[in-house]
C-alpha positions, 0 to 999 in steps of 0.5 A: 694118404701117408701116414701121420704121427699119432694123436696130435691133438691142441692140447699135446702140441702146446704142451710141447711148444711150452717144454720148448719141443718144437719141431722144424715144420708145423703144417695147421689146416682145417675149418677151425681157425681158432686153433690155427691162431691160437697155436700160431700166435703162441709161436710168435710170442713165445718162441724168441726174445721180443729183443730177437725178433726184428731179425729172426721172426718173419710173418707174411701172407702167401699170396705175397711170396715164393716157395723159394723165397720162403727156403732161402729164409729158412735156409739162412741162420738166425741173429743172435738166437737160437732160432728163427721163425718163419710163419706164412698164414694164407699158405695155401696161397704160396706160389711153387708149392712143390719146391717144398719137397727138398727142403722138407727132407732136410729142414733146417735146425735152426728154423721154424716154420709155420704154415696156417692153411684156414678155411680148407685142408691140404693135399696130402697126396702129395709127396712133400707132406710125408717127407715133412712128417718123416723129418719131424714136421707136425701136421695139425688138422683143427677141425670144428666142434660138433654142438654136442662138444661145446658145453666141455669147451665151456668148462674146460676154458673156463677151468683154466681161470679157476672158474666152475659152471653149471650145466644148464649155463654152459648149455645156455651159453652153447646154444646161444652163440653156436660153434664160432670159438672165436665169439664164444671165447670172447663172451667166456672172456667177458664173464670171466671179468664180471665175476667176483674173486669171491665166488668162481661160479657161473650160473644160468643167472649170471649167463642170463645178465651178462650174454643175454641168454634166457634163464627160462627159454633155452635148449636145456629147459626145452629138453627137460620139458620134452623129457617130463612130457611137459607140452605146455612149457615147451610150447611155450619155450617154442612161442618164445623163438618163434617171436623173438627171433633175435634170441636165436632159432629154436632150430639149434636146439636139434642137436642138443636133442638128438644127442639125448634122445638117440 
């Protein structure tokens, strides 16, 4: 596999997207769409004018065009502006994908392009990706969060809002919708409107009646159950999924157990 840029992480390319570094060839691959879209879309509505984008900002599927159609797009200059953009989603599904080869080698200064390969990583075997990275192209890998991560997405997403959380709420709300960042962003979402200007702090209280969550039987209090060898309460908590399978699986749990106890 050809070497890649060091430490490229969600957080230091928008950090460049938003100081307006950009570079002539993003590559966004992996399991975790989230990242693709939320990088993607920051492209889209950030990089041009709403003014300039009917003639300079083009968002196609890959299955419906060419590697050389995507060239000669890239190759031609933009309208009144600084830039143009091009962003292929589904690009695992252009046609012709090695033609990319020579452009990668000298991409245009004028043209970003964005290519969003979900679901999958691509092969970067091949000659074209090295080339791409060597001429300033970003390769991105998003990768999904591992259970034991979610309760810091939850924090970190919510810091952003000027929000706290308890640590029994953000591992109630972890264990209750699992890692699909798009659901659990939308829910954080959501209770960031219920919450009052005058107090910025989510509580297990505040999970349990805004997403439904259970105060008294969840992954937090059954590992504090199991850690002070109170059997009766986990039992109980156990029973409880055991009946109410809507409420989740205790199954999920797992993760968060292991991780304390290894």
């Amino acid at each position: 596999m050809p070497e890649k840029k060091a430490e490229i992480t969600y957080g230091s390319l928008m950090k460049d997207l938003k100081a307006r570094h950009f570079s002539p060839i993003y590559i966004l691959e992996g399991d975790e769409s989230y990242y693709i879209d939320k990088i993607s879309n920051y492209i889209a509505d950030n990089v041009l004018l709403k003014e300039q984008r009917d003639f300079n900002q083009t968002i196609v599927f890959g299955a419906d065009i060419s590697a050389a159609q995507i060239i000669d797009q890239a190759l031609s200059y933009p309208v009144m502006a600084e830039y143009q953009v091009i962003i292929v989603k589904e690009s695992q599904n252009i046609r012709g994908l090695d033609l990319f080869e020579k452009y990668f080698a000298k991409p245009s200064k004028t043209s970003i392009l964005v290519f969003c390969h979900k679901n999958g990583f691509v092969d970067h075997r091949k000659k074209m990706y090295s080339i791409a990275v060597a001429a300033g192209g970003i390769i991105f890998e998003s990768k999904k969060l591992r259970d034991r991560d979610l309760p810091g997405f939850i924090e970190t997403y919510l810091h952003t809002d000027n929000v706290t959380i308890e640590p029994k709420a953000s591992q109630m709300i972890a264990d209750h919708i699992g890692a699909d960042l798009n659901r659990l962003t939308s829910e954080l979402d959501k209770l960031l409107i219920s919450l009052s200007e005058n107090d910025r702090r989510v509580t297990p209280d505040i999970v349990e009646r805004e997403i439904g969550v259970s105060k008294d039987f969840n992954g937090f209090e059954l590992k504090n159950a199991i850690i002070n060898k109170d059997i009766f309460k986990a039992n109980q908590i156990v029973k409880y999924f055991d009946s109410n399978p809507k409420a989740g699986s205790v199954y999920s749990f797992l993760p968060l157990l292991f991780s304390y106890f290894q």
